[in-house]
Every structure is written in C-alpha cells, then in structure tokens.
C-alpha positions as CSV (number, residue, x, y, z in Angstrom):
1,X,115.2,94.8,99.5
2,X,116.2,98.3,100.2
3,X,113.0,101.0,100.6
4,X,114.4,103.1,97.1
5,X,114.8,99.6,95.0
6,X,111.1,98.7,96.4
7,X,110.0,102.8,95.4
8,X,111.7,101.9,92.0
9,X,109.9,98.3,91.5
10,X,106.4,99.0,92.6
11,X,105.6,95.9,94.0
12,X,102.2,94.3,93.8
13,X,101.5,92.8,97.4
14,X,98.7,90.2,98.2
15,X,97.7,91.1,101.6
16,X,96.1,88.7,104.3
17,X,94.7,90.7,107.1
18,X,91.9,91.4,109.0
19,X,89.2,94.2,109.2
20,X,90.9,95.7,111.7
21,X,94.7,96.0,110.9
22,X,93.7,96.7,107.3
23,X,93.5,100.5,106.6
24,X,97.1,100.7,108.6
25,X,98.8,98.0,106.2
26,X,97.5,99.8,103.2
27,X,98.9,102.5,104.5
28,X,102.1,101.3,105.2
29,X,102.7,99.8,101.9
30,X,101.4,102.4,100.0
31,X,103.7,104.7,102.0
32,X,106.8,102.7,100.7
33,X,105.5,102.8,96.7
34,X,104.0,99.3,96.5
35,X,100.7,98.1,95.1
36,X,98.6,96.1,96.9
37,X,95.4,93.5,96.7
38,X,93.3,92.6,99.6
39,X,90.9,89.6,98.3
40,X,87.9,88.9,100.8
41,X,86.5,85.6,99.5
42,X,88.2,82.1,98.7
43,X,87.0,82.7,94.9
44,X,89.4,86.1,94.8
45,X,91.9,84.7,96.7
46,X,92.0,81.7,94.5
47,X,92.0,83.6,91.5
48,X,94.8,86.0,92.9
49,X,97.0,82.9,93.9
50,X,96.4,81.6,90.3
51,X,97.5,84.7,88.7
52,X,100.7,84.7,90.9
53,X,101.8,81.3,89.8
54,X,101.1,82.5,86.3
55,X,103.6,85.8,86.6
56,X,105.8,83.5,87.9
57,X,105.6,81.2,85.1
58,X,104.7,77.9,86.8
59,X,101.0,77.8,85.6
C-alpha cells in the first residue's frame, strides 16, 4: 500500500512493542496518517483481537 492510499484510509494499527521502541513506532505511524492501539495486558489484547475478527466479519 502506497504512503497517500494509507494517508487516505487511516488505518487502525494494533501494535506489539516494547517500552522501549514504543514512543518511536507511534511516531512513525502517526507520521504516515494511521491510528494506532498499543494494549498492555492479555485482557486488552484479547479484547482488541476480538474486535478485529469482528470488523472482519468472522466473529
């Protein structure tokens, strides 16, 4: 996916990082025009996994 069709979608991104990294992917995705969620517990990860399937119609 080209940068201007992402800028155009806004993509929500689930993210999977660590303390230290984290800061610098926001900023990189946010610098490109997506969204992003960084769950720290299994319950929010869980729930964000759920809610994926969901958008994607196969919950």
């Amino acid at each position: 996916m080209s940068l201007q069709k992402m800028n155009r979608k806004n993509p929500l991104v689930h993210c999977s990082t660590n303390y230290v990294v984290a800061n610098f992917t926001a900023n990189g995705l946010l610098a490109i025009g997506a969204s992003l969620v960084m769950a720290d517990t299994q319950k929010e990860i869980a729930e964000i996994n759920y809610l994926e399937l969901v958008a994607e119609g196969r919950k």
